[in-house]
N, C-alpha and C positions, 0 to 999 in steps of 0.2 A: 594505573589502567584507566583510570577516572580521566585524564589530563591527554590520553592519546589520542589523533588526530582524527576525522572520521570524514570522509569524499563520497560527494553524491555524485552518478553518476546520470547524470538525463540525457534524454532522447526527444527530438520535434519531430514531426510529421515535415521536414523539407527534404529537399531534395539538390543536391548538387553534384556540379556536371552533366554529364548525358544520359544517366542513367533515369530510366524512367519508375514512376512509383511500383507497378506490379513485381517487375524484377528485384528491386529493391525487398519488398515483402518476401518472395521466395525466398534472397539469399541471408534476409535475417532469421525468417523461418528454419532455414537450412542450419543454420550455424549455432542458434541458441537453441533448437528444438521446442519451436514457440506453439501453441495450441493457438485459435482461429481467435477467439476472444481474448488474450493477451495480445495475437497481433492488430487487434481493431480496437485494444485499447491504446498503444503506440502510435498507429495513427489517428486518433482522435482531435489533431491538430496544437495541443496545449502538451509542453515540457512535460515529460513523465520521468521521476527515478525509475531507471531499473536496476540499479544497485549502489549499497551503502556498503564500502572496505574500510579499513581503515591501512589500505599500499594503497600509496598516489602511485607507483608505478604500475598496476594494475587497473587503476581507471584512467592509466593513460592510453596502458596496451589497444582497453577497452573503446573508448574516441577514439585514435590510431585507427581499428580495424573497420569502426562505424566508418568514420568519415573514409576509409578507401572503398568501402561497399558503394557512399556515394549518400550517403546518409548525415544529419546533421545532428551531432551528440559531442558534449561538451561535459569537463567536470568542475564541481566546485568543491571547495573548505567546507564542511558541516558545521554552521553556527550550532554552538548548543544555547538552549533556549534557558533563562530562569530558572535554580531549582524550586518547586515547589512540592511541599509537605502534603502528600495527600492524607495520612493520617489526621491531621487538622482542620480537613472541610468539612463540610455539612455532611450527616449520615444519611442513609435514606430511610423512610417509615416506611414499614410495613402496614400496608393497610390491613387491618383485621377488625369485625365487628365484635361490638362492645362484650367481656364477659357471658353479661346473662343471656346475651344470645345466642351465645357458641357453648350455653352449657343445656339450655333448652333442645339445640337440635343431637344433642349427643346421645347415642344411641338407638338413634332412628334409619331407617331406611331412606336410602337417595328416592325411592318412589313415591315416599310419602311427605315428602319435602316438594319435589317439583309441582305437584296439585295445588 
C-alpha cells in the first residue's frame, strides 16, 4: 500500500478558448458544489491541488472535464518526499514555573493571585 501511486490533480486561474472567467466560476461552481471561498481560492492565480487519488484515470476524467469547462488543470505523479522519524526530533517543553512556586500558589483563590 506504501508503494502505490498517488496523482495531484491542480487547477490555475486560466482560461482557454472563449469562455470567459465569470462563466467559468459558475460552471465549476455548478459542478463541484464549491462555496465562495474555495472558489476565490482557485482563482487566486497560483496552481492549487484540488485532489490527491491514487486512479490516474480519475484525474484524468478530472483535467478532461476542467479543460472542456474551458479551464486550465492538469495532473501530476505524487513525489513522495523523505521518510522522516518524527519520534526522533526535538520534543517540546512545557513551560511551567519552578516547583516552589506552583506549590506556593496552591490552594489559593484566582482573586487573590491577580492583586
Amino acid at each position: 500500500m506504501a508503494s502505490e501511486r498517488q496523482f495531484r490533480i491542480l487547477f490555475q486561474a486560466k482560461i482557454r478558448g472563449e469562455v470567459d472567467e465569470h462563466q467559468l466560476r459558475q460552471e465549476l461552481r455548478a459542478l463541484f458544489d464549491l462555496d465562495l471561498p474555495t472558489l476565490e481560492r482557485l482563482f487566486s492565480g497560483e496552481p492549487v491541488v484540488i485532489k490527491t487519488t491514487a486512479d490516474e484515470a480519475l484525474a484524468k476524467r478530472f483535467a478532461d472535464k476542467i479543460a472542456q469547462l474551458g479551464g486550465v488543470c492538469w495532473y501530476e505523479e505524487k513525489q513522495a518526499g523523505p521518510y522522516r522519524d518524527r519520534r526522533q526530533g526535538p520534543r517540546r517543553k512545557l513551560e511551567q514555573p519552578p516547583a516552589e512556586e506552583r506549590r506556593q500558589r496552591c490552594g489559593r483563590r484566582y482573586e487573590d493571585l491577580v492583586d
